[in-house]
C-alpha positions as MATLAB code, in Angstrom:
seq = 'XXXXXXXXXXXXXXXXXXXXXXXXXXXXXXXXXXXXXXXXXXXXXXXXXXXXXXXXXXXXXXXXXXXXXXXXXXXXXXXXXXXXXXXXXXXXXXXXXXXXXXXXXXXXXXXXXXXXXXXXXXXXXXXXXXXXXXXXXXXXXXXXXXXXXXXXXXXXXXXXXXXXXXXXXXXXXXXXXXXXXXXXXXXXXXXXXXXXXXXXXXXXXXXXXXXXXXXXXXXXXXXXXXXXXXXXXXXXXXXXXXXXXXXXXXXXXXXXXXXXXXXXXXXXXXXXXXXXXXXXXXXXXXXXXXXXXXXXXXXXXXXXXXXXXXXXXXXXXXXXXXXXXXXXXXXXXXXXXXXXXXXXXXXXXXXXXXXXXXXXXXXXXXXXXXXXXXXXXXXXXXXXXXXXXXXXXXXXXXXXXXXXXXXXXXXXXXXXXXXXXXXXXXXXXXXXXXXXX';
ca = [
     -28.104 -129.382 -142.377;
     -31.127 -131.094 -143.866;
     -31.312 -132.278 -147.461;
     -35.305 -132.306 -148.477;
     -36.777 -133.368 -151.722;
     -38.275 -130.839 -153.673;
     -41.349 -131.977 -154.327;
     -42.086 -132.873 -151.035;
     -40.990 -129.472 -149.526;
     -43.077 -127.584 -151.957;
     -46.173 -129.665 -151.097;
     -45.452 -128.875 -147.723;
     -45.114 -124.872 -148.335;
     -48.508 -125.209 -150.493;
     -49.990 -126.959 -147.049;
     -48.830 -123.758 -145.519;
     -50.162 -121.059 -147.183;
     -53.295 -122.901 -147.790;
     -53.593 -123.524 -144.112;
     -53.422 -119.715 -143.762;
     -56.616 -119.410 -146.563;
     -54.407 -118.695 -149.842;
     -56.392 -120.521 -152.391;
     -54.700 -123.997 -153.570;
     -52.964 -122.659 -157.009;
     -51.644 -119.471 -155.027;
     -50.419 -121.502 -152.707;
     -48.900 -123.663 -155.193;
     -47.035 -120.432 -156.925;
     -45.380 -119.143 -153.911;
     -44.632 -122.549 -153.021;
     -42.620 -123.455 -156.505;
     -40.915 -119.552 -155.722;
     -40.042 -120.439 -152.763;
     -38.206 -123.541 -152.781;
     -37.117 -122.484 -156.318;
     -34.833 -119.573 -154.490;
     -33.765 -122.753 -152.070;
     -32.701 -124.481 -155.016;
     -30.520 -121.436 -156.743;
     -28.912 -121.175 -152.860;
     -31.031 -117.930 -152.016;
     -32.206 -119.226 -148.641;
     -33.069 -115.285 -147.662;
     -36.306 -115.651 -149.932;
     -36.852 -119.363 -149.745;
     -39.133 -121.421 -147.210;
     -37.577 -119.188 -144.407;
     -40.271 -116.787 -145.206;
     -43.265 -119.023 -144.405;
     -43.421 -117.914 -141.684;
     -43.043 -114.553 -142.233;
     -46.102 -114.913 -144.717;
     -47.967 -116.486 -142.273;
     -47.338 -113.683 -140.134;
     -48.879 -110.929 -142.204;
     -51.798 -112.534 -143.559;
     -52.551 -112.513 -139.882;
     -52.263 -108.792 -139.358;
     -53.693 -107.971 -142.140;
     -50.835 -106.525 -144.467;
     -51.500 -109.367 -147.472;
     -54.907 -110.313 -148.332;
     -54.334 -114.312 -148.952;
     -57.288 -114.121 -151.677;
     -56.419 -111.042 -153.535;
     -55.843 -110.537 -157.533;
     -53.855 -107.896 -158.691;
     -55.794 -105.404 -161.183;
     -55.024 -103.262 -164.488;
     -55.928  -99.526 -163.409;
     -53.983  -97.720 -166.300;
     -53.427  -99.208 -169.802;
     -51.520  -97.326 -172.468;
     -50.946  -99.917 -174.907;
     -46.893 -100.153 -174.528;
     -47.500  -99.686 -170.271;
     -49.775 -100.754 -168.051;
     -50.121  -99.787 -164.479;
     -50.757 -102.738 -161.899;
     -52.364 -102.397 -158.215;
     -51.487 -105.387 -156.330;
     -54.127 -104.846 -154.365;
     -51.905 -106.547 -151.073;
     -51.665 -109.817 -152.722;
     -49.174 -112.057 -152.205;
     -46.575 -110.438 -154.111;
     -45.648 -114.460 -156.251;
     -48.884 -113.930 -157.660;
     -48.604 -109.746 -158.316;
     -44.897 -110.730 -159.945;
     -46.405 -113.520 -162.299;
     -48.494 -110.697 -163.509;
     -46.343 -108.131 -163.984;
     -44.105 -111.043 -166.044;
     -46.909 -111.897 -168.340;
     -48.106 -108.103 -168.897;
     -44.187 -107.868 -169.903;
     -44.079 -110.356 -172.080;
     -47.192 -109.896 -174.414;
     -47.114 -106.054 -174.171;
     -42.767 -106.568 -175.567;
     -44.132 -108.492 -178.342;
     -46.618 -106.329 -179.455;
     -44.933 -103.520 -179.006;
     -40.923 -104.250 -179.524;
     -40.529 -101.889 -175.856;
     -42.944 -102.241 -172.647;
     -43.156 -101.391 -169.067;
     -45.402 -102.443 -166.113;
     -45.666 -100.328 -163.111;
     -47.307 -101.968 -159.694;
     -47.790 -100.576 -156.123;
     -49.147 -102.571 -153.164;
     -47.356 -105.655 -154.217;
     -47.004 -106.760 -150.697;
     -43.301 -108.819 -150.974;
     -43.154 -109.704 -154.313;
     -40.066 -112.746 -153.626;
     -37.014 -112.313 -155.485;
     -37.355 -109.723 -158.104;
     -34.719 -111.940 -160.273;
     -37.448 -114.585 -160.829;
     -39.325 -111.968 -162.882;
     -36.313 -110.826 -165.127;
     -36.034 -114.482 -165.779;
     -39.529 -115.287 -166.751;
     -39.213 -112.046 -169.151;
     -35.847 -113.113 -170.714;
     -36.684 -116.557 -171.207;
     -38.510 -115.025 -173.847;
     -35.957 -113.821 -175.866;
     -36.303 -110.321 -174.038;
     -34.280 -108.180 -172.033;
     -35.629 -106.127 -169.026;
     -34.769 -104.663 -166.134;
     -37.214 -103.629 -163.255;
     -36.196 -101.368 -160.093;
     -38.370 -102.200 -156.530;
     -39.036  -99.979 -153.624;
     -41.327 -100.797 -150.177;
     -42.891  -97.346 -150.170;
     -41.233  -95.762 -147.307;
     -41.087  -99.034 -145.278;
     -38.272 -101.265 -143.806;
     -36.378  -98.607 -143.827;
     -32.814 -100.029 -142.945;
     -30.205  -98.261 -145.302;
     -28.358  -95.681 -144.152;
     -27.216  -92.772 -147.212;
     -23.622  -92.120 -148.259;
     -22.022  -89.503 -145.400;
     -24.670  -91.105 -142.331;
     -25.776  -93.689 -140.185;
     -29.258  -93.181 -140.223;
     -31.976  -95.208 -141.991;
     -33.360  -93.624 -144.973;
     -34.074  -96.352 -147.238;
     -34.851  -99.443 -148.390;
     -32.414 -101.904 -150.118;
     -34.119 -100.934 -152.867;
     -33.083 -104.102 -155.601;
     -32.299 -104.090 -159.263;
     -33.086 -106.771 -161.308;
     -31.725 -107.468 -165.104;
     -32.401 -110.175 -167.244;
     -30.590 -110.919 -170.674;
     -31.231 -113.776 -173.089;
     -28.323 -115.403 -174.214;
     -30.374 -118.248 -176.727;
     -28.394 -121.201 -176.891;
     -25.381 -119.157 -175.953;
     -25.281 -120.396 -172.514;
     -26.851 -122.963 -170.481;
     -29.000 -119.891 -168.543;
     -29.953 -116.556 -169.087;
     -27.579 -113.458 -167.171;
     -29.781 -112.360 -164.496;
     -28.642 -109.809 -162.222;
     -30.394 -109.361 -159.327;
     -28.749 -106.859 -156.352;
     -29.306 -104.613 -153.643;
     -28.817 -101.277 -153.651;
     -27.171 -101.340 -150.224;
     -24.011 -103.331 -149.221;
     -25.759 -106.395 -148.423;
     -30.063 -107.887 -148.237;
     -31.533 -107.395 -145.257;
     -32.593 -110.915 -146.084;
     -28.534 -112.088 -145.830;
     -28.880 -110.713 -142.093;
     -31.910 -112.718 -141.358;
     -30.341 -115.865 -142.635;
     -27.494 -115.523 -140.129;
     -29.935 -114.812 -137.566;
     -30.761 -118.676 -138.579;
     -27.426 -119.727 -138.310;
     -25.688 -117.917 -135.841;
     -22.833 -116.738 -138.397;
     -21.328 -113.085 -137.334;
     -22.561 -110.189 -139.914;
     -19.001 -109.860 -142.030;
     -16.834 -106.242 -141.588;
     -18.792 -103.364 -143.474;
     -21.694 -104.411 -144.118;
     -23.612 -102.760 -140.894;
     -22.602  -99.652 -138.569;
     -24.027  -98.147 -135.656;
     -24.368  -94.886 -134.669;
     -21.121  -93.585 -134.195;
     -20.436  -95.013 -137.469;
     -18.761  -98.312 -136.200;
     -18.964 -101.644 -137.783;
     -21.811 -104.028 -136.721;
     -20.811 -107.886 -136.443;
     -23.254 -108.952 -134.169;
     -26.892 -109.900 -135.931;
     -28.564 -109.409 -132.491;
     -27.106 -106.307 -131.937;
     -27.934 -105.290 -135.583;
     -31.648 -105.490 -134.210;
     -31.390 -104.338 -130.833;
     -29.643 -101.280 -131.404;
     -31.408 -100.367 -135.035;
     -27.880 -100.390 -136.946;
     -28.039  -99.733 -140.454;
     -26.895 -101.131 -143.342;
     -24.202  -99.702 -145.344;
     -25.372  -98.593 -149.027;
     -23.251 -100.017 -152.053;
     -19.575  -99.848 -152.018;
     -19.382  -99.579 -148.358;
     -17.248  -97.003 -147.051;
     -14.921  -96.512 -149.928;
     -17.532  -95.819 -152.491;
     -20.956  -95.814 -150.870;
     -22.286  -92.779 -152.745;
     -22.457  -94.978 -155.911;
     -24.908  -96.952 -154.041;
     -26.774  -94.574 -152.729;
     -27.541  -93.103 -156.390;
     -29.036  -96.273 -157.224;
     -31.051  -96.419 -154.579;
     -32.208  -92.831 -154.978;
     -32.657  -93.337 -158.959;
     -34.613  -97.260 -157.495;
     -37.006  -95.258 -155.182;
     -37.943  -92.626 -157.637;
     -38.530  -94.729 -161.217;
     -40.470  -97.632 -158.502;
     -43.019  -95.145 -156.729;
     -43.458  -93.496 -159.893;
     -44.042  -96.006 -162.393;
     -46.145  -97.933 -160.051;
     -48.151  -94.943 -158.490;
     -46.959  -95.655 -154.873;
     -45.313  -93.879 -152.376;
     -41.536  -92.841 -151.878;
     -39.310  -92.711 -148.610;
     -40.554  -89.371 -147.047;
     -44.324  -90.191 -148.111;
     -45.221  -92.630 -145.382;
     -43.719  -94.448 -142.530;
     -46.116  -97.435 -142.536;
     -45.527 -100.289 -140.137;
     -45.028 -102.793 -142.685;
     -43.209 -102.264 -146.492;
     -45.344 -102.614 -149.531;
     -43.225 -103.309 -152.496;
     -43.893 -100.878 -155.379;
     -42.223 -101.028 -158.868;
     -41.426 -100.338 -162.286;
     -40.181 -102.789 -164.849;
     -39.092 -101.965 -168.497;
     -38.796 -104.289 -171.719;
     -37.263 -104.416 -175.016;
     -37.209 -106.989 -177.648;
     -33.569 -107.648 -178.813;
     -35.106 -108.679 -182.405;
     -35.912 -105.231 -183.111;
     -32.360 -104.490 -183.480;
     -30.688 -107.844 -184.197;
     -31.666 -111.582 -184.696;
     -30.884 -113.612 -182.080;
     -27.420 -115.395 -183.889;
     -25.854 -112.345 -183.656;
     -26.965 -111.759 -180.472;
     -25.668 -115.227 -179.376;
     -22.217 -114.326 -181.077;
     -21.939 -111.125 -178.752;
     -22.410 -113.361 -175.235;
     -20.717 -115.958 -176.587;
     -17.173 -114.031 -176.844;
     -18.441 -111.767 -173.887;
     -18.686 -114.731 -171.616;
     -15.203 -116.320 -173.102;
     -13.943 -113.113 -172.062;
     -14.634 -113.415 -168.761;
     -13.515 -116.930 -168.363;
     -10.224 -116.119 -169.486;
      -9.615 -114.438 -166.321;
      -6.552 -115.336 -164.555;
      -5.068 -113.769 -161.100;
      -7.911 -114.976 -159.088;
      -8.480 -112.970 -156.366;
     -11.832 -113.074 -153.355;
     -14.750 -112.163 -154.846;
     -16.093 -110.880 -151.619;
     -18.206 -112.018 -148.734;
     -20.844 -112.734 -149.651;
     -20.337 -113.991 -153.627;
     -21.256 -117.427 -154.583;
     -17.900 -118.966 -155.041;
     -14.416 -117.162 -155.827;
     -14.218 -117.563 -159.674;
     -15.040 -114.879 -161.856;
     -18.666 -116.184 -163.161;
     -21.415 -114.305 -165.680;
     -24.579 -113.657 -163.098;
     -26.862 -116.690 -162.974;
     -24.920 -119.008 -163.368;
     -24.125 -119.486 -159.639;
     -27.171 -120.093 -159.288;
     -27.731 -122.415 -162.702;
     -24.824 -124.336 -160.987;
     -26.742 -124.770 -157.969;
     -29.708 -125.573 -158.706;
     -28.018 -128.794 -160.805;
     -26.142 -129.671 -157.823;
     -29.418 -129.821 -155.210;
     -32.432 -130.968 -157.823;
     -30.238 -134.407 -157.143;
     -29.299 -134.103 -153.809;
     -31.994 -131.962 -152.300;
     -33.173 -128.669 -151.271;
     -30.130 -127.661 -148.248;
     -32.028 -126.807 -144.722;
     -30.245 -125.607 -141.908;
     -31.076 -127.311 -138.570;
     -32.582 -124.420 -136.720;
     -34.863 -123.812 -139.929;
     -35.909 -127.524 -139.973;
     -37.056 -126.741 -136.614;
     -38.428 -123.981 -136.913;
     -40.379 -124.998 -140.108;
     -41.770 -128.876 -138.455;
     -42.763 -126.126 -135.017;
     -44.918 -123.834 -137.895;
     -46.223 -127.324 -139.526;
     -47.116 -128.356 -136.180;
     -49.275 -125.265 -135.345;
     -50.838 -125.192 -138.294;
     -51.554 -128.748 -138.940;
     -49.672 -129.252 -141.600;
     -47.198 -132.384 -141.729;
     -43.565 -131.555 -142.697;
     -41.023 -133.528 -144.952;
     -39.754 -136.203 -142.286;
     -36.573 -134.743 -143.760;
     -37.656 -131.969 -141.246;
     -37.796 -133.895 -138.386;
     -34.078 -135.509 -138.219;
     -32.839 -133.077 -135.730;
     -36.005 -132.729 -133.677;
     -34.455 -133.059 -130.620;
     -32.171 -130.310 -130.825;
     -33.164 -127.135 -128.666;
     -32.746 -123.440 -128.852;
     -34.308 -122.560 -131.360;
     -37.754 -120.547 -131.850;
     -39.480 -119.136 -134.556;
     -38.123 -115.674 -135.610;
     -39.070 -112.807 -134.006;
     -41.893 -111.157 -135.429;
     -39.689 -107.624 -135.015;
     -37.985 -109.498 -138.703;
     -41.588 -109.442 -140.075;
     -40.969 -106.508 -142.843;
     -42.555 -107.165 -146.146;
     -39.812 -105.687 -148.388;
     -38.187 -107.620 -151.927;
     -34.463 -107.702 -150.503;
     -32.383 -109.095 -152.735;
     -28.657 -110.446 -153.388;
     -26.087 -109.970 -155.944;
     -25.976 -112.845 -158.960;
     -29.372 -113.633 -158.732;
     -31.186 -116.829 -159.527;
     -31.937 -118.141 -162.929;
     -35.147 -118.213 -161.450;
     -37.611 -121.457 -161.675;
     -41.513 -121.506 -162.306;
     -44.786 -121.485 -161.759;
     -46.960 -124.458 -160.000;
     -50.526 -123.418 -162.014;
     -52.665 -120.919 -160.952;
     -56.274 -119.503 -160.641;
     -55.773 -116.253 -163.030;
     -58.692 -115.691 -165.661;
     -57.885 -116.643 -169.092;
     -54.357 -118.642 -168.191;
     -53.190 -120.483 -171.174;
     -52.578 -123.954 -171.347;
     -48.635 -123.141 -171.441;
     -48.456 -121.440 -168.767;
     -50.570 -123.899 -166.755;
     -48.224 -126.661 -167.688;
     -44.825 -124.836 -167.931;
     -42.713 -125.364 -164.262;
     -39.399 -123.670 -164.630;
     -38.256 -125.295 -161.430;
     -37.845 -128.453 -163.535;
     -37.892 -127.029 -166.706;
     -33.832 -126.766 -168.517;
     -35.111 -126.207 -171.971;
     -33.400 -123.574 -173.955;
     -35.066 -122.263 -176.248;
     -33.635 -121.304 -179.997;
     -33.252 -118.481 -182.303;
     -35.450 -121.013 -184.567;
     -38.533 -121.816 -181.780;
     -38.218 -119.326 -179.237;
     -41.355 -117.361 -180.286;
     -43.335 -120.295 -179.609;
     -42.620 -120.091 -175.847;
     -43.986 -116.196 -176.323;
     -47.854 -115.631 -174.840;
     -50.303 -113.351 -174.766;
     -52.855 -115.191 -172.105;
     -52.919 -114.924 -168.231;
     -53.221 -111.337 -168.258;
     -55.532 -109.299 -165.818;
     -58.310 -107.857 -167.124;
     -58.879 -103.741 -166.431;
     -60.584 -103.504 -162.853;
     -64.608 -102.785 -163.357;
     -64.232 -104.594 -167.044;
];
């Protein structure tokens, strides 16, 4: 494994998606996304998916230069068409649109279709509760990637359709709760990883057929296994109500299609976020009390028992902050790359002219490896349980951005707001302007 600064790595994602004719801030945004997921320990929707970017900008399925646009606005809701954007800029949007239409309003939700692969939902429920609000947002890929299997069968019917949930806890805690989870047993992107690394796919997370488990990643692909939906075999149906209830509020908040609609080559992420503004029904001390003795709760814990497969550590912890605790560990030390990624990332730099971290290069001479098989290209927001307190922006083009939203980097930002100055971190800027206005 590889440890690469973050600065450097970013610069060299920006190279990337610039080299493949995203405009410089663009590339900058899904740069800081990406290696911000790296740094919470999400390597399913970190630099691993350069590639995969790179990929559909060549075929078509994300326009690199694409804005997303307002084509219904209600006041309170607003309805989004990414237009096939890169999905870092479409989920900036439908953050901001959150955000001032929650403070105007006290509740708000965004809908969006065509949103491409709009990263790690989680990074959106973050940018939203930083605010002081809470949200929670439901994503679909309108009838593609279908790789879920329903409660009672083995064949693929959905999506992992995620849920994402963010909470502001003030000065509380160190981090906001933000839940961010499949609706099936595992992310499709936690299979690609180990198609990186060579680890077996864990008991009950994958089944063929005949209904038997799946441990082998290459046989996941080769034989089109699917994934188990939430709770597995013991309690599966539960899942497979979310991801019903995920498909349904997605395609029709955001005006896209539903599993049954289409069977497009490629998954286009559709969704539907909602917002509420805590202050409406108390101030945020008494909000702060309430997660304060909820989270001493949970600490008090004792009889430790595994947390599961694939949890982020064995200890009973409050969602995010896994990843608040990782993302302190590898700003010093580095962003963690697996060798076959380092090589598969300095090959990708190489084609495209782009000069990796020399970070990169340390295991250059080991062999095997090739970049992934285009069969993983699927443009779908798969996502994993305990999601990322989720880092910022790196500027962008959009019309009218204010100057705090130019500036503010989340990646490197730890500032917690208080009851006492967190509306001065609210907006109203950066939002899209109604198509033909």
């Amino acid at each position: 494994m590889q440890r690469v600064n973050p600065d450097r790595l970013k610069s060299f994602a920006a190279g990337i998606m610039q080299a493949v004719g995203a405009p410089g801030a663009t590339a900058a945004d899904i740069a800081d996304s990406l290696v911000g997921a790296d740094l919470r320990g999400h390597a399913s929707h970190g630099v691993l998916r350069l590639d995969y970017y790179r990929g559909f900008v060549e075929e078509g399925v994300i326009d690199p230069e694409a804005m997303p646009t307002v084509v219904k606005d209600e006041g309170s809701t607003v309805q989004l068409d990414g237009r096939n954007a890169f999905g870092q800029v479409v989920g900036r949007e439908i953050a901001a649109q959150l955000v001032a239409r929650t403070e105007a309003h006290g509740v708000a939700s965004v809908g969006v279709r065509d949103a491409t692969h709009i990263g790690r939902a989680g990074e959106w429920a973050e940018r939203v509760a930083r605010e002081g609000y809470a949200v929670i947002g439901f994503v679909n890929t309108q009838g593609g990637g279908q790789r879920v299997a329903p409660a009672g069968s083995t064949s693929r019917r959905l999506s992992t359709n995620p849920i994402t949930a963010g909470f502001p806890t003030f000065d509380a805690l160190p981090h906001d709760v933000i839940l961010d989870i499949a609706t099936s047993q595992v992310a499709h992107g936690k299979l690609r990883e180990r198609s990186h690394s060579g680890e077996a796919i864990p008991e009950g997370w994958a089944v063929d057929a005949d209904g038997n488990d799946v441990t082998d990643v290459e046989q996941f692909y080769e034989d089109e296994a699917a994934i188990r939906p939430l709770g597995g075999a013991v309690s599966g149906y539960k899942g497979f109500g979310l991801g019903v209830v995920t498909e349904l509020i997605a395609g029709c908040l955001g005006g896209g299609d539903v599993a049954g609609m289409a069977n497009p080559d490629h998954s286009n992420n559709a969704a539907g976020f909602l917002a509420v503004d805590l202050e409406r029904f108390l101030p945020p001390a008494a909000v702060e009390r309430r997660v304060s003795a909820f989270a001493d709760h949970l600490d008090s814990s004792d009889n430790v028992v595994s947390a599961g497969d694939g949890a982020k550590g064995q200890n009973p912890q409050i969602p995010g902050a896994p990843e608040y605790d990782a993302l302190t560990r590898n700003r010093e030390a580095g962003v963690p790359v697996d060798d076959r990624l380092a090589i598969s990332l300095s090959e990708l730099g190489d084609q495209l002219s782009v000069e990796p971290p020399a970070a990169l290069r340390d295991e250059s001479a080991w062999v095997g490896h090739l970049i992934p098989h285009a069969r993983d290209r699927q443009v779908t927001s798969e996502t994993t349980a305990n999601s990322a307190v989720f880092g910022g922006d790196g500027g962008s083009d959009w019309p009218n951005r204010s100057p705090l939203e130019r500036t503010q980097s989340l990646s490197g930002d730890t500032h917690r707001r208080t009851h006492n100055n967190h509306h001065g971190l609210r907006h109203r800027s950066g939002l899209t302007k109604t198509a033909g206005n």
